[in-house]
C-alpha positions as CSV (number, residue, x, y, z in Angstrom):
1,X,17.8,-36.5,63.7
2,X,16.2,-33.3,65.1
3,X,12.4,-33.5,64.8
4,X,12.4,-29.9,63.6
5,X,14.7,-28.3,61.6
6,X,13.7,-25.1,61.9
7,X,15.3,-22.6,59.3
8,X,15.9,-18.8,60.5
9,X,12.7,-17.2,60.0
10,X,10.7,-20.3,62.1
11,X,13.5,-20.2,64.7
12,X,12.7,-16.2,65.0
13,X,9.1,-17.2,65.5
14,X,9.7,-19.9,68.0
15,X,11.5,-17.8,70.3
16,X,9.1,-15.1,70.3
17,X,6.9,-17.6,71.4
18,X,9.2,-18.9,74.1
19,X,9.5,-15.2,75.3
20,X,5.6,-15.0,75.1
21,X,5.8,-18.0,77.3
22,X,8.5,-16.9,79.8
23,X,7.0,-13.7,80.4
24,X,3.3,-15.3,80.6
25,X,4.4,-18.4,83.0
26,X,6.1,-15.6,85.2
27,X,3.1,-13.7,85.9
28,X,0.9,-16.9,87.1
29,X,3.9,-18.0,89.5
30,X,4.8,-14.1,90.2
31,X,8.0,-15.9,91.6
32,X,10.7,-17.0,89.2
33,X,13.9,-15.2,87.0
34,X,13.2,-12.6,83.6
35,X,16.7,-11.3,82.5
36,X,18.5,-14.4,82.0
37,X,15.8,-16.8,80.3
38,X,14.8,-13.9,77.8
39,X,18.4,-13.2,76.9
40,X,19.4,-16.7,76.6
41,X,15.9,-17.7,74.6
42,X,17.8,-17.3,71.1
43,X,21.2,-19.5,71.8
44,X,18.2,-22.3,73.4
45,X,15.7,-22.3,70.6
46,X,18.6,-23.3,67.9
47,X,20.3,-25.8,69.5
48,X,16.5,-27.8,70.6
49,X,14.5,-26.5,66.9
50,X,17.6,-27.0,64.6
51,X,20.4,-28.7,66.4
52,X,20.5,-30.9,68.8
53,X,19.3,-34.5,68.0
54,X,16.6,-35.5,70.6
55,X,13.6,-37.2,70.7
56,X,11.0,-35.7,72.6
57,X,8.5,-38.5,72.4
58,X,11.1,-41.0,73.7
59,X,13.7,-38.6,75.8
60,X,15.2,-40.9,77.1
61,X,16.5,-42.2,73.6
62,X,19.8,-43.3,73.9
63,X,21.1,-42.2,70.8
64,X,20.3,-38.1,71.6
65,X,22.5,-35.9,72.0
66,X,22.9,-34.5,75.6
67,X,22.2,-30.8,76.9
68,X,23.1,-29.3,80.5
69,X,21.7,-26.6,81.7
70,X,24.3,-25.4,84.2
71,X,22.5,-22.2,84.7
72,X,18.8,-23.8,86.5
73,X,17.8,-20.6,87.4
74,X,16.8,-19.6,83.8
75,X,14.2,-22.3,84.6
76,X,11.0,-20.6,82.8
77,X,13.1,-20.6,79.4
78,X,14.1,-24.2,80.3
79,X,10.3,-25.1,80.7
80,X,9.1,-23.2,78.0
81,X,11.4,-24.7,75.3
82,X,10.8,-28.0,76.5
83,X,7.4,-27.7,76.7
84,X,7.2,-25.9,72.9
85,X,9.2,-29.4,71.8
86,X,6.5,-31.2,72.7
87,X,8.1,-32.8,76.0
88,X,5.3,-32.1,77.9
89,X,1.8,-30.2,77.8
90,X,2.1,-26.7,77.3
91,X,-0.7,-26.0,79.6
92,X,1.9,-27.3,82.3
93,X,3.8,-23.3,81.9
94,X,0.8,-22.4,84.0
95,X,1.6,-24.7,87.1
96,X,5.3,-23.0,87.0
97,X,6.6,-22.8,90.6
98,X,3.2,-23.8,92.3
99,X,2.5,-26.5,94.8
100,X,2.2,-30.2,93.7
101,X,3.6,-28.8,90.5
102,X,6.8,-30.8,88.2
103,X,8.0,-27.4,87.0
104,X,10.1,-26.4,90.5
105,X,11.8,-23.4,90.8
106,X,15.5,-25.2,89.3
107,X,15.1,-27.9,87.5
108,X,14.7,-31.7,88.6
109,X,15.9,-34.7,86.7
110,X,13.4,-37.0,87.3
111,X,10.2,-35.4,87.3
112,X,10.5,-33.0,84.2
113,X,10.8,-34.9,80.8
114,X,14.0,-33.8,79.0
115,X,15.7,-32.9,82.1
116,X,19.4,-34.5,81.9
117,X,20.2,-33.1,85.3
118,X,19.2,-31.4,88.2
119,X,20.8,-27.9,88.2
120,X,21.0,-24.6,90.4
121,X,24.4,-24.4,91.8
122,X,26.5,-22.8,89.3
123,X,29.6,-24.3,88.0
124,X,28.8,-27.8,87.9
125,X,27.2,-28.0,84.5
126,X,30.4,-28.0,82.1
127,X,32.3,-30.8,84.8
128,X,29.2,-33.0,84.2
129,X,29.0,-32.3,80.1
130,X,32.8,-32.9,80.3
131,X,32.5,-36.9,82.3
132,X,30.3,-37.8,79.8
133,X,31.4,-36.0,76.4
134,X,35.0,-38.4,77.2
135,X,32.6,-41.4,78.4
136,X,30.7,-41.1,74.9
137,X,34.2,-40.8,73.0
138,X,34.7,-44.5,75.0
139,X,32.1,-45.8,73.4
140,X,33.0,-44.9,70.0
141,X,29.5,-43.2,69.6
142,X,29.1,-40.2,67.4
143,X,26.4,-38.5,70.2
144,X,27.6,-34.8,71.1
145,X,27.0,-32.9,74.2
146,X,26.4,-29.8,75.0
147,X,26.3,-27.1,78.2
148,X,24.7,-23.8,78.3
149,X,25.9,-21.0,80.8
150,X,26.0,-17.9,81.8
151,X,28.5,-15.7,81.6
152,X,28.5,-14.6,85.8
153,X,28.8,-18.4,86.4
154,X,32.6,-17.9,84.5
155,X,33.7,-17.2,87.6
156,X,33.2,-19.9,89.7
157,X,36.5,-22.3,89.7
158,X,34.7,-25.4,89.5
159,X,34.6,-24.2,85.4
160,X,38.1,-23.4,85.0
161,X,38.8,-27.3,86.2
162,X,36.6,-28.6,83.8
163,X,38.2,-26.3,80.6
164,X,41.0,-27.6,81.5
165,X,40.0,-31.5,81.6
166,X,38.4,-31.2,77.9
167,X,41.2,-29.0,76.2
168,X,43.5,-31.7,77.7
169,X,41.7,-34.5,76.6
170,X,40.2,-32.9,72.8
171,X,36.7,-33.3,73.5
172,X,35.5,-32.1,70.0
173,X,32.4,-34.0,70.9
174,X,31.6,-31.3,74.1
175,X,30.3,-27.7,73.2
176,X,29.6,-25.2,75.6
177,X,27.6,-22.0,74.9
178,X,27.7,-18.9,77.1
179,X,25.1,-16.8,77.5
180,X,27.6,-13.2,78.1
181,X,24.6,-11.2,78.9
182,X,27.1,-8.9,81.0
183,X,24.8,-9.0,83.9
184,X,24.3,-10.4,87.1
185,X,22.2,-10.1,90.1
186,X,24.9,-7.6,91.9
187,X,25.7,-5.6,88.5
188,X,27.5,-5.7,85.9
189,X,30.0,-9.0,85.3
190,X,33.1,-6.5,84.6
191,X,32.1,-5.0,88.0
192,X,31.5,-7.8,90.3
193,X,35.0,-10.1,89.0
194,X,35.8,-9.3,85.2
195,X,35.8,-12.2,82.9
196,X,37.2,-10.8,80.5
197,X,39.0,-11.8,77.8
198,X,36.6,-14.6,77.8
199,X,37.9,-16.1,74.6
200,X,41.1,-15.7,74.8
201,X,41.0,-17.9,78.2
202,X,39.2,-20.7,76.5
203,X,41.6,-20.5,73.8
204,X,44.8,-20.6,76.2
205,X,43.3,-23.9,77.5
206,X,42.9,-25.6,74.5
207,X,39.3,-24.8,73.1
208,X,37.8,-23.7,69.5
209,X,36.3,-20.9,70.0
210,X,33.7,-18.6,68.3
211,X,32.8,-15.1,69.3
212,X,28.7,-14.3,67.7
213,X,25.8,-11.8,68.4
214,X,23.5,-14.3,70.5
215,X,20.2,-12.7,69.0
216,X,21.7,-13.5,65.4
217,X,19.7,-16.9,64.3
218,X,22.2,-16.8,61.0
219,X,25.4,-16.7,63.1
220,X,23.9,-19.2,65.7
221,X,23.7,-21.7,64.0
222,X,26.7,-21.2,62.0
223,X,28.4,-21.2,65.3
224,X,26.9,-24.7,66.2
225,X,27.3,-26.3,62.8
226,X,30.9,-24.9,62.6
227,X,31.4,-26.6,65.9
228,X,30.0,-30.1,65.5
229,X,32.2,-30.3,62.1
230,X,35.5,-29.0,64.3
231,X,38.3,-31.8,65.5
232,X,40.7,-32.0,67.5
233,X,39.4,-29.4,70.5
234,X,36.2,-28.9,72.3
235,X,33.8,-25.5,70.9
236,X,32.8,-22.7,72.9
237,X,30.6,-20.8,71.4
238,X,30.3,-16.9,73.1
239,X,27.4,-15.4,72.6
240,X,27.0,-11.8,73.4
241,X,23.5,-11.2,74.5
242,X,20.8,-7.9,75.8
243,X,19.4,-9.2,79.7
244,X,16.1,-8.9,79.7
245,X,16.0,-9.0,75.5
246,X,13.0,-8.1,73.9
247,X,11.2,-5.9,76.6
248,X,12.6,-2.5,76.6
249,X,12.0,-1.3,80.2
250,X,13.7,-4.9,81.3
251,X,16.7,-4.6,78.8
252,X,20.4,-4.4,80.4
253,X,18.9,-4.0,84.5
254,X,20.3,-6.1,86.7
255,X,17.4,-5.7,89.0
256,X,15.3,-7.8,86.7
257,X,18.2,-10.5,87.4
258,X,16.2,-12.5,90.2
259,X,12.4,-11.0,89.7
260,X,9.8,-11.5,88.0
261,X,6.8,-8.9,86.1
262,X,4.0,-7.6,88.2
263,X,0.7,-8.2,86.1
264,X,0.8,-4.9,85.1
265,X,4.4,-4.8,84.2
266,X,3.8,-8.0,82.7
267,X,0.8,-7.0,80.7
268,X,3.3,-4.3,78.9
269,X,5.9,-7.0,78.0
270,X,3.8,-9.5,76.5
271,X,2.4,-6.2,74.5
272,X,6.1,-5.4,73.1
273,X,5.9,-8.7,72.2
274,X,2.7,-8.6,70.1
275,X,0.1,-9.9,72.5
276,X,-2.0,-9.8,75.7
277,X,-1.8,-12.5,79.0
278,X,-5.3,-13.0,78.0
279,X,-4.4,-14.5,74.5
280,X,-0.9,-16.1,75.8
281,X,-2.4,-17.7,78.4
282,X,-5.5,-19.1,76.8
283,X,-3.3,-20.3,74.0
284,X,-1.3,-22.5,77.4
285,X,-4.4,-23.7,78.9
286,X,-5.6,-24.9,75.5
287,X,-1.9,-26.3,74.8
């Protein structure tokens, strides 16, 4: 039951739109991350306008499907997806990291519709998709979860404990997706502590495991179809990604890990992508 059903050319529209969003939000806060939440806009925008079975006018339905976000500081693609779905007002993109404001810098369960759990510390996002992908199985439900991260956030041990729990236990009800942007805020993930090979690790442990170009909507969601069908293991899906994708002077920098656009470098984004802060942001308020 997903409210959408997006095929490939709408879920190409909808995340330019989220990355109008991202950018947009970004310059009203001027605080907040870029790289990550544009890299990671295509591998979102599937699962939400295609996949996943939610409800946003009831999200609390307790027959959706479950998403954690275990990387909260792609926040403004969290926000902007959410608030595209209909979750809440789109005019709320605007109040993005400001006092008084629901939209905090990492997310909040509570607070934020659509929120399953609060999030900024890395490495705790697959563990929590993992407890209640085997509590789910318990209850003989058919409900699938999943757990988006980022590739840096492979390194953290915390994961490594939780691929092992779920290729023990065959949760073909859990699929994680990584966002393998090959960037973090230090430099490049082979640089910092290699990952690498990323799928033959997953596979070692027990996991199904697909390798796809993360801006490809065709291989997406062939990816997350392939995986929801697959018994027996629990699906990674790796998907190799630009930082910073869609705005050429932000593209593969690793300094555009933590920060966000000055106006005027924010002015030329939202012109690669095919309109003004002017326009984007009048279309939020009126949202």
């Amino acid at each position: 039951m997903n409210p959408f059903d997006y095929d490939n050319e709408k879920l190409n529209e909808k995340a330019l739109d989220i990355r109008r969003d991202i950018i947009t939000l970004l310059i009203e806060s001027q605080t907040g991350h870029t790289g990550g939440p544009l890299s990671c806009a295509d591998l979102a925008c599937a699962l939400y306008f295609n996949i996943l079975n939610h409800n946003p006018r009831n999200p609390d339905d307790p027959r959706r499907d479950l998403n954690f976000y275990s990387i909260g500081h792609v926040s403004p693609l969290i926000y902007a997806v959410l608030a595209e779905a209909g979750y809440f007002p789109l005019s709320d993109l605007l109040s993005f990291r400001k006092f008084g404001s629901h939209l905090e810098g990492h997310p909040k369960s509570g607070p934020t519709p659509g929120i399953e759990v609060s999030s900024g510390s890395l490495g705790q996002g697959l563990s929590i998709a993992c407890g209640s992908a085997y509590g789910i199985r318990m209850d003989n439900s058919n409900r699938r979860v999943y757990s988006i991260m980022g590739d840096g956030e492979q390194q953290e041990g915390s994961i490594w404990e939780a691929v092992m729990f779920a290729g023990h236990y065959k949760l073909d009800n859990l699929c994680a997706v990584i966002d393998y942007n090959h960037r973090q805020i230090d430099g490049k993930v082979e640089d910092v502590l290699n990952i690498a090979p990323l799928a033959e690790k997953y596979w070692s442990f027990g996991w199904n495991v697909y390798e796809i170009d993360g801006h490809n909507m065709e291989e997406i969601l062939g990816a997350y179809r392939a995986a929801s069908e697959f018994r027996g293991k629990p699906s990674v899906i790796i998907g190799q990604t630009v930082m910073g994708k869609g705005v050429s002077f932000i593209e593969d920098l690793s300094e555009w890990h933590g920060k966000p656009p000055t106006p005027e470098e924010g002015e030329k984004a939202l012109a690669e992508l095919d309109t003004s802060y002017s326009e984007w942001s009048e279309r939020l308020r009126n949202g």
